[in-house]
mmJSON file of the N, C-alpha and C atoms, coordinates in Angstrom:
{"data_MODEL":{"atom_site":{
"group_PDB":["ATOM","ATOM","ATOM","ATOM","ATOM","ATOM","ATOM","ATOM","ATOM","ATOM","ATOM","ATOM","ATOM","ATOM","ATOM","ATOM","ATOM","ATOM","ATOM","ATOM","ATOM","ATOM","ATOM","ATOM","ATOM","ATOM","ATOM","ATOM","ATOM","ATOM","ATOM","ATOM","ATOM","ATOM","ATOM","ATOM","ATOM","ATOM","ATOM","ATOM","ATOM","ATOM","ATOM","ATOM","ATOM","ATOM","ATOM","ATOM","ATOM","ATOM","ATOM","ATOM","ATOM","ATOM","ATOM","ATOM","ATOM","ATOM","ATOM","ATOM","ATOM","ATOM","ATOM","ATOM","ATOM","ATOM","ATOM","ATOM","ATOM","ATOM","ATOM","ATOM","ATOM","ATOM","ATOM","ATOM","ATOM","ATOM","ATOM","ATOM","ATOM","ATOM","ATOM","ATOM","ATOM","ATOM","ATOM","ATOM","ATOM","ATOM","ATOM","ATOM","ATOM","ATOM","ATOM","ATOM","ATOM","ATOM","ATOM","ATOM","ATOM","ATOM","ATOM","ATOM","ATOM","ATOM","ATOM","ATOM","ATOM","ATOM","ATOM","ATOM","ATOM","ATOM","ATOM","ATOM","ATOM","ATOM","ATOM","ATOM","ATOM","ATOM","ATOM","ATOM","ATOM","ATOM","ATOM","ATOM","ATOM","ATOM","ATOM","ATOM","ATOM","ATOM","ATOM","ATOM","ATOM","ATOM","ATOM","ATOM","ATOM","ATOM","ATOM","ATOM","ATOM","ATOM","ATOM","ATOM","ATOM","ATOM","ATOM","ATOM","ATOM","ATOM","ATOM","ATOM","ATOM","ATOM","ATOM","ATOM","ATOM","ATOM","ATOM","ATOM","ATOM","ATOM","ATOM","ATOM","ATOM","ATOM","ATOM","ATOM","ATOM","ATOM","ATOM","ATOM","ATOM","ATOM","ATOM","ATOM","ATOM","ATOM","ATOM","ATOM","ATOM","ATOM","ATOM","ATOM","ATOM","ATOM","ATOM","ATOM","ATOM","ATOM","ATOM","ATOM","ATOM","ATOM","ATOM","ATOM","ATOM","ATOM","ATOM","ATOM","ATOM","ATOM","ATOM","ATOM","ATOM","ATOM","ATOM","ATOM","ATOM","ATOM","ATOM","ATOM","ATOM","ATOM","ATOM","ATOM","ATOM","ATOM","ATOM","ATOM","ATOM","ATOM","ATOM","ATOM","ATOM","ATOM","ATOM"],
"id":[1,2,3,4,5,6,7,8,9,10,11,12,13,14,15,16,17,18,19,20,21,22,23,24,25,26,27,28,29,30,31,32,33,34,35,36,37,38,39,40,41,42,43,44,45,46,47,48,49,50,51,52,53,54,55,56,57,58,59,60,61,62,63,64,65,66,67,68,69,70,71,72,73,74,75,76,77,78,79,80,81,82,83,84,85,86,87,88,89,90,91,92,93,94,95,96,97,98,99,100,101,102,103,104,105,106,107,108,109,110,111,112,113,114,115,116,117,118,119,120,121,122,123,124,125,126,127,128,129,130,131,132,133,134,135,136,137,138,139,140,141,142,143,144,145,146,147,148,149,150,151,152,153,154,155,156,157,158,159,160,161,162,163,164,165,166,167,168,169,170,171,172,173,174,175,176,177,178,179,180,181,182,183,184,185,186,187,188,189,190,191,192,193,194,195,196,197,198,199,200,201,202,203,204,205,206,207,208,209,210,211,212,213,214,215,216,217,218,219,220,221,222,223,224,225,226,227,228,229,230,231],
"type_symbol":["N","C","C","N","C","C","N","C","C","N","C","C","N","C","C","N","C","C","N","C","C","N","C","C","N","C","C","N","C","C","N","C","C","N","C","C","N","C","C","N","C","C","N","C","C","N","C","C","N","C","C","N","C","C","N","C","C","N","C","C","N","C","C","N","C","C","N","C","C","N","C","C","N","C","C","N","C","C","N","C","C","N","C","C","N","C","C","N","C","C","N","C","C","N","C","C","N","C","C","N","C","C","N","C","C","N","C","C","N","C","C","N","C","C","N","C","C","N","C","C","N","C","C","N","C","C","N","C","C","N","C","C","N","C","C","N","C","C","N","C","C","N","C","C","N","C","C","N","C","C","N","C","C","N","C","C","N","C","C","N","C","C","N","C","C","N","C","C","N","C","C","N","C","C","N","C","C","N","C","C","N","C","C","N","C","C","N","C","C","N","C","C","N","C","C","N","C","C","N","C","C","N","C","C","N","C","C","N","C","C","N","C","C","N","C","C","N","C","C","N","C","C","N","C","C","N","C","C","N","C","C"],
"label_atom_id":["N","CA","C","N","CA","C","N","CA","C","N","CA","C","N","CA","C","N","CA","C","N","CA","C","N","CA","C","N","CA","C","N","CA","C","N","CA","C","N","CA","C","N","CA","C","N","CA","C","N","CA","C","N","CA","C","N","CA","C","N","CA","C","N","CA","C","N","CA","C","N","CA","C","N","CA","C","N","CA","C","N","CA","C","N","CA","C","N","CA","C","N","CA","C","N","CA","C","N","CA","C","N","CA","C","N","CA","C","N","CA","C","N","CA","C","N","CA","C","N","CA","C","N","CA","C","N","CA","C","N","CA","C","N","CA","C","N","CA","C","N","CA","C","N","CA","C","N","CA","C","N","CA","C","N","CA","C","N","CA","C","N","CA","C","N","CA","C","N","CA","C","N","CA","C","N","CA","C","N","CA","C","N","CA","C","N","CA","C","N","CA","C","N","CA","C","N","CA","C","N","CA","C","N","CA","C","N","CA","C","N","CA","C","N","CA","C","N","CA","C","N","CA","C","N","CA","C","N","CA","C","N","CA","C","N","CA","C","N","CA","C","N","CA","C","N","CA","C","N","CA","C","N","CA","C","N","CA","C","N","CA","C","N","CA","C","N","CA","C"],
"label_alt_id":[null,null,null,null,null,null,null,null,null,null,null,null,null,null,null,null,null,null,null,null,null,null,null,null,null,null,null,null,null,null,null,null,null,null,null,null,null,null,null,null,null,null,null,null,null,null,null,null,null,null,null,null,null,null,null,null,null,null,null,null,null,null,null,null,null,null,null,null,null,null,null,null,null,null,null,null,null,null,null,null,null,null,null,null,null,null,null,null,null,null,null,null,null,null,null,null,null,null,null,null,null,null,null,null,null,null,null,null,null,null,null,null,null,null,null,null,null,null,null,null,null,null,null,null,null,null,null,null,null,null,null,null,null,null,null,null,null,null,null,null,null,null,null,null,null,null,null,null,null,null,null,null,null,null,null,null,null,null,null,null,null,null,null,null,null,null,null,null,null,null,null,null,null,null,null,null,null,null,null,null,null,null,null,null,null,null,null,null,null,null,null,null,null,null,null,null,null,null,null,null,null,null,null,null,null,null,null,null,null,null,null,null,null,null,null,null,null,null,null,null,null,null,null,null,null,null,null,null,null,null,null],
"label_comp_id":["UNK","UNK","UNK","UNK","UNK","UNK","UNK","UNK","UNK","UNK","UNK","UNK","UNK","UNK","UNK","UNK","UNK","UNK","UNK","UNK","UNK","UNK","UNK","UNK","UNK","UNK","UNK","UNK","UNK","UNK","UNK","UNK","UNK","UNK","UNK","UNK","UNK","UNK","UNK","UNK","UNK","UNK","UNK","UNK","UNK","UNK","UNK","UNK","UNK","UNK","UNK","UNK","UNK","UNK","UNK","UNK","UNK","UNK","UNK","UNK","UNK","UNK","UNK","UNK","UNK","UNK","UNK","UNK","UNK","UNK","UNK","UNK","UNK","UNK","UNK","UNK","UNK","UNK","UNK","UNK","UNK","UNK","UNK","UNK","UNK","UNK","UNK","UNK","UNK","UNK","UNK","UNK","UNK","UNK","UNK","UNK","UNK","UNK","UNK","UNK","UNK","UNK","UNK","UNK","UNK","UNK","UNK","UNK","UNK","UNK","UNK","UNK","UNK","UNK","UNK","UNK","UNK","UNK","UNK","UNK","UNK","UNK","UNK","UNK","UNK","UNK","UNK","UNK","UNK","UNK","UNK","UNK","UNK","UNK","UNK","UNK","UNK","UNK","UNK","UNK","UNK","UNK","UNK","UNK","UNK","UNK","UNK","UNK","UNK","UNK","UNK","UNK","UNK","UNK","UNK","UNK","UNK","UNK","UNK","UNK","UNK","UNK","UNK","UNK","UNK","UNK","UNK","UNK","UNK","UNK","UNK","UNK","UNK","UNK","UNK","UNK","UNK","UNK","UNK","UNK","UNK","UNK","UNK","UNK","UNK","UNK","UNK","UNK","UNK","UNK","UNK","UNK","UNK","UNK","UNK","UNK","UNK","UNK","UNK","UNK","UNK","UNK","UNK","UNK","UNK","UNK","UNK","UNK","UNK","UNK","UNK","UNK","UNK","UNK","UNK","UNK","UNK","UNK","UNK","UNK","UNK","UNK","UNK","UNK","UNK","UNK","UNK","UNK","UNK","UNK","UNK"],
"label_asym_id":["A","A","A","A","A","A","A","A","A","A","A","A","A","A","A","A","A","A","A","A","A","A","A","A","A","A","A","A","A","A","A","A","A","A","A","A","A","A","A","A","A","A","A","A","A","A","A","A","A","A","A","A","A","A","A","A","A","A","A","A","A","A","A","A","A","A","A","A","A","A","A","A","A","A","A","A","A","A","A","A","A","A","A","A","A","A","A","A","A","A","A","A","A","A","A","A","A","A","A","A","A","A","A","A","A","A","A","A","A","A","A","A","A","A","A","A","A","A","A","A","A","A","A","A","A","A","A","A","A","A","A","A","A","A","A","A","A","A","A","A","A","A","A","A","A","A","A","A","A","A","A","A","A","A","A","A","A","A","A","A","A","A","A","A","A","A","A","A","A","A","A","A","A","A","A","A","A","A","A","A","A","A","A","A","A","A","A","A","A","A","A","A","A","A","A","A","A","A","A","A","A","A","A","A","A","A","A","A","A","A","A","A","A","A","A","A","A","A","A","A","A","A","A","A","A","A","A","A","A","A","A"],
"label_entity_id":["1","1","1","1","1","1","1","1","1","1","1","1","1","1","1","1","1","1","1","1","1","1","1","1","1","1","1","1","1","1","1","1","1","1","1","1","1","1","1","1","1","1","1","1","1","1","1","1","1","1","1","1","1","1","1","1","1","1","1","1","1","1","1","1","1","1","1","1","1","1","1","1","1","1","1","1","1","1","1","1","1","1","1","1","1","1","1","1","1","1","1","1","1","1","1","1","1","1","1","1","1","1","1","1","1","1","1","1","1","1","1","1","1","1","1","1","1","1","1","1","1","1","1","1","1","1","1","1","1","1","1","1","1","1","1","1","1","1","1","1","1","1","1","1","1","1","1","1","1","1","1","1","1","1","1","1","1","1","1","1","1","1","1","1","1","1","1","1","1","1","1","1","1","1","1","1","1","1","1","1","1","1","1","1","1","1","1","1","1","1","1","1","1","1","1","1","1","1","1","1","1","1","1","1","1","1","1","1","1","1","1","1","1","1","1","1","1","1","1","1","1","1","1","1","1","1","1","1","1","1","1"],
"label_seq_id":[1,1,1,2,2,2,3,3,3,4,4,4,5,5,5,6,6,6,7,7,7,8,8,8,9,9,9,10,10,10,11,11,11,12,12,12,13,13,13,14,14,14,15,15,15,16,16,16,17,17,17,18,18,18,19,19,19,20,20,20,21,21,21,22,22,22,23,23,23,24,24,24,25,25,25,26,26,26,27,27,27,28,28,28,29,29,29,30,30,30,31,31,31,32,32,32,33,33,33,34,34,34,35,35,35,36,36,36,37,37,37,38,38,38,39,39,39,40,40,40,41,41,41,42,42,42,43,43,43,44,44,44,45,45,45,46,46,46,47,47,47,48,48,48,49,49,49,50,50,50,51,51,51,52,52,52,53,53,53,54,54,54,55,55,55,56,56,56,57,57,57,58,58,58,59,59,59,60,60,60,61,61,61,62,62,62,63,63,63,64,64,64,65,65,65,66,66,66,67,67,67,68,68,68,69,69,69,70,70,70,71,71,71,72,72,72,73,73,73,74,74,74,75,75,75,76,76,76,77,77,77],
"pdbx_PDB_ins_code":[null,null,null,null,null,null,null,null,null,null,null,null,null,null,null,null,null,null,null,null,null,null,null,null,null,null,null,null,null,null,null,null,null,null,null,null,null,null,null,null,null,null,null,null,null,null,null,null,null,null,null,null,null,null,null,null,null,null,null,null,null,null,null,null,null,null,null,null,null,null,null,null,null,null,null,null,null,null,null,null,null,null,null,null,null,null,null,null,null,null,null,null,null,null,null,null,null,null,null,null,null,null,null,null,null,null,null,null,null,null,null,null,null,null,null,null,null,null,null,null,null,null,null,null,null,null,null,null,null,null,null,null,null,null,null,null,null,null,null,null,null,null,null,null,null,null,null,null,null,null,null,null,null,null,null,null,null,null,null,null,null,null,null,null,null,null,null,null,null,null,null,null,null,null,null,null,null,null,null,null,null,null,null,null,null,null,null,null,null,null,null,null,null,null,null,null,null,null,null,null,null,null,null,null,null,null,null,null,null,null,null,null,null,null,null,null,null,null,null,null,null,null,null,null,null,null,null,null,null,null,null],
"Cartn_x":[-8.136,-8.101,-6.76,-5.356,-4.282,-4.389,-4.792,-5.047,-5.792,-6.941,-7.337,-6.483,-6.217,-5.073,-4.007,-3.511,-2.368,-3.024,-4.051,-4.163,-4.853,-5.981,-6.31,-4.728,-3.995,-2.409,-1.854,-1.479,-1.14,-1.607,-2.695,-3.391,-3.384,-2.738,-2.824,-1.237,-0.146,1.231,1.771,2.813,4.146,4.708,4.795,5.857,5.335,4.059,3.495,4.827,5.35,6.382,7.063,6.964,7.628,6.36,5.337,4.41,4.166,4.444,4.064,3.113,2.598,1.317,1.9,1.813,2.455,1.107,0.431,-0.372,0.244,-0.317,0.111,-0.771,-0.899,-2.218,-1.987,-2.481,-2.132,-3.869,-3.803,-5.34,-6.295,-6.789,-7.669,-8.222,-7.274,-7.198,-5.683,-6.12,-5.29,-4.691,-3.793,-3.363,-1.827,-2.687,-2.046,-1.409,0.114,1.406,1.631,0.973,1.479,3.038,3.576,5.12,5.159,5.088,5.176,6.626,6.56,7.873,7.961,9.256,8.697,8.1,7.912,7.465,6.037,5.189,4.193,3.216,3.688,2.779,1.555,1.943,1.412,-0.066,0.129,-0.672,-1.794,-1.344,-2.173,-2.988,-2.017,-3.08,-3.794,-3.503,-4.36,-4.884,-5.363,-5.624,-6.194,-6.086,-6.765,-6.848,-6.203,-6.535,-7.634,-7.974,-9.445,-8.95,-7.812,-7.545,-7.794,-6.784,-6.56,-7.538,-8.131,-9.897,-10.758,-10.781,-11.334,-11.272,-10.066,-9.328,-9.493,-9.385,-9.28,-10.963,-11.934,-13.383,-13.864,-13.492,-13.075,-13.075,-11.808,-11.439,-12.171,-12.26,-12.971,-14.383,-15.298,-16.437,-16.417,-15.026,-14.938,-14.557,-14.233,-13.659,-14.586,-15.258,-16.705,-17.307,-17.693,-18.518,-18.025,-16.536,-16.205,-16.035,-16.5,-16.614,-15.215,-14.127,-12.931,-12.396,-11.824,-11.379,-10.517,-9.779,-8.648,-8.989,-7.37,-7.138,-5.843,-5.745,-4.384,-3.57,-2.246,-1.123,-0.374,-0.006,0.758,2.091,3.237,4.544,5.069,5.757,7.17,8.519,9.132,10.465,11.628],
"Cartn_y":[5.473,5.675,6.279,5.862,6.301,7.715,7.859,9.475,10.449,9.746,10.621,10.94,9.686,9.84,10.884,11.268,11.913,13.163,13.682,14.968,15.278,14.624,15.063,15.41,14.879,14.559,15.934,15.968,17.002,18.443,18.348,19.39,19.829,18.825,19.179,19.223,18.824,19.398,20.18,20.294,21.039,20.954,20.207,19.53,18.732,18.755,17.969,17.69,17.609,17.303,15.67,15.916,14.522,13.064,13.713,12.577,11.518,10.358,9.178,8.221,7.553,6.71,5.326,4.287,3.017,1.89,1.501,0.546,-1.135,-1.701,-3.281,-4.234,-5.343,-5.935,-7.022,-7.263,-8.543,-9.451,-10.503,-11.058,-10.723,-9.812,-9.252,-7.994,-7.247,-5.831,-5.164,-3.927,-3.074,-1.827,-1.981,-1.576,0.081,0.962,2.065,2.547,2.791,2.923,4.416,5.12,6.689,7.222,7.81,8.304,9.935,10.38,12.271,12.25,13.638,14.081,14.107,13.502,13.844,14.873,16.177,17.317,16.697,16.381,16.808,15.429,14.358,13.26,13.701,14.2,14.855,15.564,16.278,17.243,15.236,15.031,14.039,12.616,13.184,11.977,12.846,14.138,15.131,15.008,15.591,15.082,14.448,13.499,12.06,11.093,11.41,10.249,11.176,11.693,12.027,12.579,13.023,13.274,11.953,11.159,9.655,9.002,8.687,8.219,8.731,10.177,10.303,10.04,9.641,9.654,8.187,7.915,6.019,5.913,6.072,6.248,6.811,7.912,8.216,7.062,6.737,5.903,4.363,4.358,2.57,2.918,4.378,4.418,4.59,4.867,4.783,3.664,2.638,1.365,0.917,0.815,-0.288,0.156,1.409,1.423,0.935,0.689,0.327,-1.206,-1.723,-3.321,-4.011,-3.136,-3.14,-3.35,-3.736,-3.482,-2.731,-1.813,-0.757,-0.155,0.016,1.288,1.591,2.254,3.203,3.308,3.096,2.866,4.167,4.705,6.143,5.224,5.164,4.776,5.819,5.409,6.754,5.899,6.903,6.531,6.596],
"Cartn_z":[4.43,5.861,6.275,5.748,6.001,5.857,4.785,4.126,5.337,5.538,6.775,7.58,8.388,9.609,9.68,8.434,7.902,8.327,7.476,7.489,8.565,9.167,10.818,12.082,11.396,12.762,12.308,11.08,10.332,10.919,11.067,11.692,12.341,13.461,14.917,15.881,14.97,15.468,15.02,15.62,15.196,14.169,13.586,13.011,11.935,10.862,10.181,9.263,8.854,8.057,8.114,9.833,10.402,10.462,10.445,10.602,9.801,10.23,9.313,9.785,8.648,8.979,8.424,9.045,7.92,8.789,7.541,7.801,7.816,8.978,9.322,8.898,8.532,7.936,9.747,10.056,11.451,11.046,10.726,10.506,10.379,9.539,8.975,9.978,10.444,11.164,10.78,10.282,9.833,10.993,11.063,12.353,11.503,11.971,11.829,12.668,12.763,13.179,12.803,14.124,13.848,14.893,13.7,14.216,14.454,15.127,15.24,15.616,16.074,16.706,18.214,19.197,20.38,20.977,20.713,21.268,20.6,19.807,19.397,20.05,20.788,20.844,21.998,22.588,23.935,23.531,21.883,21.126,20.564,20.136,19.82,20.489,21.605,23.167,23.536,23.888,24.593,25.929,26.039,27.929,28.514,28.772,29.355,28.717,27.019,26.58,25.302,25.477,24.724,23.071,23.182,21.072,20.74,20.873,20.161,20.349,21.462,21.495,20.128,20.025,19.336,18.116,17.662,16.151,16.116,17.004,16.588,16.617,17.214,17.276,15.769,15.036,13.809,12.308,12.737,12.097,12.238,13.141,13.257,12.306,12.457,11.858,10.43,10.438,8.632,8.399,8.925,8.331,8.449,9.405,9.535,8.335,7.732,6.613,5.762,5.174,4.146,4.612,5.73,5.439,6.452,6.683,7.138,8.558,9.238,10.563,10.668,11.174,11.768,13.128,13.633,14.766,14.431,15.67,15.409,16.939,16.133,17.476,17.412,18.161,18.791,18.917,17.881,18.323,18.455,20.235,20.36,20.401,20.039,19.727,21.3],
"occupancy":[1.0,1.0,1.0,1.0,1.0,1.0,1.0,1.0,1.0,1.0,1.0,1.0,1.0,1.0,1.0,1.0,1.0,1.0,1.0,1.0,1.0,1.0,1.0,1.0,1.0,1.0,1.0,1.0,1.0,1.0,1.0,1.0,1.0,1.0,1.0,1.0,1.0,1.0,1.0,1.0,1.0,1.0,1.0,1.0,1.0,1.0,1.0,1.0,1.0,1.0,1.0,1.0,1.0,1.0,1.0,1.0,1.0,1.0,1.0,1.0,1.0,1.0,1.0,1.0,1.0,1.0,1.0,1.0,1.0,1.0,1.0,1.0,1.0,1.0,1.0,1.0,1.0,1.0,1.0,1.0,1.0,1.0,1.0,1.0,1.0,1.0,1.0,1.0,1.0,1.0,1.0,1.0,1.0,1.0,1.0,1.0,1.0,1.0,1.0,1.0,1.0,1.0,1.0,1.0,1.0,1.0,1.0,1.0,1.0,1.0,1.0,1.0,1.0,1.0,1.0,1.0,1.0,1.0,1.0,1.0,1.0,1.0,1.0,1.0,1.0,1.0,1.0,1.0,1.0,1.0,1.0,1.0,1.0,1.0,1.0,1.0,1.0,1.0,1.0,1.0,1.0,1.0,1.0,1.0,1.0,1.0,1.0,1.0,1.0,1.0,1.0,1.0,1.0,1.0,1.0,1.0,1.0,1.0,1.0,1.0,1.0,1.0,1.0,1.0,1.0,1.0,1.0,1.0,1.0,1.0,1.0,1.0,1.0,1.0,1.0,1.0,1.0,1.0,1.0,1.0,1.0,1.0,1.0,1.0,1.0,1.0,1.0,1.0,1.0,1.0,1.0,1.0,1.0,1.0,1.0,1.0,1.0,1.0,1.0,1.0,1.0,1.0,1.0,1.0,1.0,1.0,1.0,1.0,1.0,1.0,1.0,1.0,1.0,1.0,1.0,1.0,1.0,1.0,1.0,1.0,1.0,1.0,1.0,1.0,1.0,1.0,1.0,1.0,1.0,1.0,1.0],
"B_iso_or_equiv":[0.0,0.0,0.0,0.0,0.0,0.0,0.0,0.0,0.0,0.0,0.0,0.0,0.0,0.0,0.0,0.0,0.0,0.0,0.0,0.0,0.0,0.0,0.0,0.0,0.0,0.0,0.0,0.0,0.0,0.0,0.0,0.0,0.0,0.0,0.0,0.0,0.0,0.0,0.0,0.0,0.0,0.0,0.0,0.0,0.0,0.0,0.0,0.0,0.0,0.0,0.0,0.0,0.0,0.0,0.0,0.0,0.0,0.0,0.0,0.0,0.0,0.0,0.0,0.0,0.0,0.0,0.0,0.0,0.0,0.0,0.0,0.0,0.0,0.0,0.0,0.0,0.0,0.0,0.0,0.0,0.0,0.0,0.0,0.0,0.0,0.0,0.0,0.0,0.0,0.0,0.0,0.0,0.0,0.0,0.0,0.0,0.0,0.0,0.0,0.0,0.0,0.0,0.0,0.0,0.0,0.0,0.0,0.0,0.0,0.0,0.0,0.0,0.0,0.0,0.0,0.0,0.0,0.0,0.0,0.0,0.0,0.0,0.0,0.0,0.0,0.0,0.0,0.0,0.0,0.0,0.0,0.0,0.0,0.0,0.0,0.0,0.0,0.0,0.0,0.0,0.0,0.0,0.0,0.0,0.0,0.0,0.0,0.0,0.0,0.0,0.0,0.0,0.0,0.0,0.0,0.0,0.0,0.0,0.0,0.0,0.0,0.0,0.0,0.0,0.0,0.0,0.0,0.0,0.0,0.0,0.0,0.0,0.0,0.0,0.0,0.0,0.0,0.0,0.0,0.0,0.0,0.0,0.0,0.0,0.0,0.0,0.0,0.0,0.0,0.0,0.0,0.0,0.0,0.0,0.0,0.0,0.0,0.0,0.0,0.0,0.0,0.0,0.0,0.0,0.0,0.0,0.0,0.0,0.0,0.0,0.0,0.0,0.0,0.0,0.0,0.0,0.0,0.0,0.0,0.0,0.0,0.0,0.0,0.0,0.0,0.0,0.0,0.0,0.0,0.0,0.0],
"pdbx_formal_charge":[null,null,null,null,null,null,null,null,null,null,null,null,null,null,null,null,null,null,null,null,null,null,null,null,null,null,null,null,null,null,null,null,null,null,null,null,null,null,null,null,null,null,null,null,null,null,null,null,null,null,null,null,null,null,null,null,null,null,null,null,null,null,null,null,null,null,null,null,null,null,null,null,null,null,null,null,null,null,null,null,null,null,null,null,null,null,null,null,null,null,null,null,null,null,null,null,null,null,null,null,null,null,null,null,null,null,null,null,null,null,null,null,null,null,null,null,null,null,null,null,null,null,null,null,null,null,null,null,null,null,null,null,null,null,null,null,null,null,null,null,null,null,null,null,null,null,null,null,null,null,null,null,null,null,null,null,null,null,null,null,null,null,null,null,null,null,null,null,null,null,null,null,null,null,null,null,null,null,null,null,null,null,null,null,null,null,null,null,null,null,null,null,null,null,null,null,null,null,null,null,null,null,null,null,null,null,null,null,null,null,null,null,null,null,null,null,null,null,null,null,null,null,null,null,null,null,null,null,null,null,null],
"auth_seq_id":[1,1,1,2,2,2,3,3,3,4,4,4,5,5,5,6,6,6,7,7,7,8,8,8,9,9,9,10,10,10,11,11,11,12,12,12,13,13,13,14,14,14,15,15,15,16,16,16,17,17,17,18,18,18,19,19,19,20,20,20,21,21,21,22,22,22,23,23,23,24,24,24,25,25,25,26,26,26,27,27,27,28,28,28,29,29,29,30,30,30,31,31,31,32,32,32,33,33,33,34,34,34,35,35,35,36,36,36,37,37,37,38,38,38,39,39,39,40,40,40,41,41,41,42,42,42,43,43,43,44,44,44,45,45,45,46,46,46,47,47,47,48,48,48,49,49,49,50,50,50,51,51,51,52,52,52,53,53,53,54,54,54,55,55,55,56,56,56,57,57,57,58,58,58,59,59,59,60,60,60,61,61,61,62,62,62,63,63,63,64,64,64,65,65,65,66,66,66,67,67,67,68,68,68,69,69,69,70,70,70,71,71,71,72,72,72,73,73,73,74,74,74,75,75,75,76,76,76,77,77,77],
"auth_comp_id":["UNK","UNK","UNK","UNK","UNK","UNK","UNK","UNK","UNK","UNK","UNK","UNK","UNK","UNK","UNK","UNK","UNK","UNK","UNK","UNK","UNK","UNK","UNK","UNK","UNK","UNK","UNK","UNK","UNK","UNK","UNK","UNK","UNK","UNK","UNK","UNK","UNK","UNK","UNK","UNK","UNK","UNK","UNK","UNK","UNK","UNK","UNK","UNK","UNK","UNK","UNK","UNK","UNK","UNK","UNK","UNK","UNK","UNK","UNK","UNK","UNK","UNK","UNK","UNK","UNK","UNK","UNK","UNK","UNK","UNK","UNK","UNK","UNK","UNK","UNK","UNK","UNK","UNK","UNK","UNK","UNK","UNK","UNK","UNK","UNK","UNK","UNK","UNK","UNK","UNK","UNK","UNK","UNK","UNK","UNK","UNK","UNK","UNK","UNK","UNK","UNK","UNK","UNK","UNK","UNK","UNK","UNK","UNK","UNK","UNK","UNK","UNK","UNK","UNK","UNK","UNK","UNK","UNK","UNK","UNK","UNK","UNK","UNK","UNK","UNK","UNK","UNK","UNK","UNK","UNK","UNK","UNK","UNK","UNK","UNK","UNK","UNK","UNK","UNK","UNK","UNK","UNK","UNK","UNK","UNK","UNK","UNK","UNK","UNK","UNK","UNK","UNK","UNK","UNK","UNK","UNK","UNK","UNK","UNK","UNK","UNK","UNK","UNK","UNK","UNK","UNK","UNK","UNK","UNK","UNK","UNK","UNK","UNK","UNK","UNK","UNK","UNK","UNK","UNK","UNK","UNK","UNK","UNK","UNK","UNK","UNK","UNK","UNK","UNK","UNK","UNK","UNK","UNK","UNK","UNK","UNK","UNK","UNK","UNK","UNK","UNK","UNK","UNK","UNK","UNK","UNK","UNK","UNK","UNK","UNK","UNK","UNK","UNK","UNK","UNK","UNK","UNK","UNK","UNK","UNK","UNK","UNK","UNK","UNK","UNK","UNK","UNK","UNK","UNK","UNK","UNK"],
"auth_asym_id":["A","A","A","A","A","A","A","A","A","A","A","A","A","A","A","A","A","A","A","A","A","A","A","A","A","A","A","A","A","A","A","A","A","A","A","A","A","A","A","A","A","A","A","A","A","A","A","A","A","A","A","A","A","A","A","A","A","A","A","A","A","A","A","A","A","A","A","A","A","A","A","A","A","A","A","A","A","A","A","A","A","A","A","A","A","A","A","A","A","A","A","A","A","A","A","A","A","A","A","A","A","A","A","A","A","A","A","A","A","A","A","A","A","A","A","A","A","A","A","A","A","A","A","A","A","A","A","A","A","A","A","A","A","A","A","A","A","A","A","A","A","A","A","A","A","A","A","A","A","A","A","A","A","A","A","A","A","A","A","A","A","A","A","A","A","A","A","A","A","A","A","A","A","A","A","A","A","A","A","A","A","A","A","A","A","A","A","A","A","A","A","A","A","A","A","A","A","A","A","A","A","A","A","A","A","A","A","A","A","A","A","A","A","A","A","A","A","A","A","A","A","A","A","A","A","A","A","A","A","A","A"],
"auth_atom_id":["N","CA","C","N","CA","C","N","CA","C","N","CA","C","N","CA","C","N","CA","C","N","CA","C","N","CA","C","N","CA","C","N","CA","C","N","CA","C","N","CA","C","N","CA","C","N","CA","C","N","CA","C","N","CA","C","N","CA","C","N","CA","C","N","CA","C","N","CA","C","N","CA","C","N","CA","C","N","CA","C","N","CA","C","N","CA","C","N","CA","C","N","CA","C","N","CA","C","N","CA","C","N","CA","C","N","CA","C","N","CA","C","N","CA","C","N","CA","C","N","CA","C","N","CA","C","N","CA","C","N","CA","C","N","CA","C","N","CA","C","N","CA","C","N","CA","C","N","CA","C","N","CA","C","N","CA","C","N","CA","C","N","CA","C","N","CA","C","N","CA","C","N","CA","C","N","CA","C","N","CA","C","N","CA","C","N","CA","C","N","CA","C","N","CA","C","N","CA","C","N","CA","C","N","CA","C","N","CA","C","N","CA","C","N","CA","C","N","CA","C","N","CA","C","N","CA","C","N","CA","C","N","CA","C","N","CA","C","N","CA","C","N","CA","C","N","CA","C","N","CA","C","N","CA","C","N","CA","C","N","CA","C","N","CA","C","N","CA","C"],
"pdbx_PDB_model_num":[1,1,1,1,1,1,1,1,1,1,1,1,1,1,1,1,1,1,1,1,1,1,1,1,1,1,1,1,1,1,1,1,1,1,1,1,1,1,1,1,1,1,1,1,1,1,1,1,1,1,1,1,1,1,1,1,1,1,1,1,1,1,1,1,1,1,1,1,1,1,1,1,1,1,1,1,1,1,1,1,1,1,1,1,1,1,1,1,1,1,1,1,1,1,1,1,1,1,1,1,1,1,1,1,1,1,1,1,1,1,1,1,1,1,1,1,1,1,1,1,1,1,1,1,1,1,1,1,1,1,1,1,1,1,1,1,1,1,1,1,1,1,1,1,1,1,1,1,1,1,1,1,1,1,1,1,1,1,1,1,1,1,1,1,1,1,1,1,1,1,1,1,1,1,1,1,1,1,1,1,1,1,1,1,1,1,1,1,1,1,1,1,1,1,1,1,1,1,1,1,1,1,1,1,1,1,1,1,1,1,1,1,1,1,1,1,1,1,1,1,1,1,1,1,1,1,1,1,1,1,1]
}}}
């Protein structure tokens, strides 16, 4: 799942170089901690909200198949 995250984000800034993914375990939900660059977070909320919706919507449907819980947090610095 990290792997995804990476290369969908990757895709979509400036700056793939800077992007990091660091997974959290918190009680049996895996909680993905995405880091961009400040210029590029804006590229990955998108407008209204609707990139990261979609990526976390994404991701939850791949974890549910593998049995898993996850989402994903947008940390800015």
């Amino acid at each position: 799942m990290q792997a995804f995250v990476e290369f969908v984000v990757k895709g979509l800034v400036d700056q793939p170089d800077v992007v990091q993914v660091v997974p959290i375990e918190k009680g049996g939900l895996t909680v993905y901690e995405l880091s961009v660059a400040p210029g590029d977070a804006g590229k990955v909320i998108g407008r209204r909200g609707t990139t990261i919706q979609a990526l976390r919507s994404l991701l939850q449907v791949g974890a549910q198949k593998k049995g898993v819980r996850c989402t994903l947090d947008l940390v800015e610095d």
